[in-house]
C-alpha positions as CSV (number, residue, x, y, z in Angstrom):
1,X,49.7,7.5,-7.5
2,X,48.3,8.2,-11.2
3,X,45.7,9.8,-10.0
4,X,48.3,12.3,-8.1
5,X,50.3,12.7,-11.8
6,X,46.8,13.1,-13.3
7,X,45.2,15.9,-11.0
8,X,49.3,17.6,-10.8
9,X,49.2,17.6,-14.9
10,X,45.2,19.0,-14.7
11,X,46.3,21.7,-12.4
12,X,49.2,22.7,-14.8
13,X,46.9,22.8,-17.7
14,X,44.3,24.8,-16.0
15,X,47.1,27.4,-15.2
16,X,48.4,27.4,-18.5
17,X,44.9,28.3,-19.8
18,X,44.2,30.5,-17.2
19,X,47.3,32.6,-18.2
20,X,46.6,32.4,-22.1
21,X,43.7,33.6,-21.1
22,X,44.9,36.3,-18.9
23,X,46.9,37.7,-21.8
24,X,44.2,37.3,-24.4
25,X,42.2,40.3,-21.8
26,X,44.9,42.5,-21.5
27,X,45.3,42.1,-25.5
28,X,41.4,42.8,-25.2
29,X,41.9,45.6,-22.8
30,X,45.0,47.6,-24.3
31,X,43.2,47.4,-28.3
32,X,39.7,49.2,-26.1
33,X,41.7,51.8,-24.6
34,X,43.8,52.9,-27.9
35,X,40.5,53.1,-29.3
36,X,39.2,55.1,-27.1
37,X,41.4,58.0,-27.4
């Protein structure tokens, strides 16, 4: 059973980072193409 909580609260960290993450590229992304033109 706390290995269920455990893995549930893993899972909702890894998406969590995987989002910041996810923003922190677009951030990445938008700054590249402004610089561009």
């Amino acid at each position: 059973h706390s290995q269920g909580m455990f893995t549930n609260d893993y899972s909702k960290y890894l998406e969590e980072k995987r989002a910041k993450e996810f923003v922190e590229w677009l951030k990445n992304g938008e700054s590249k193409r402004q610089g561009m033109s």
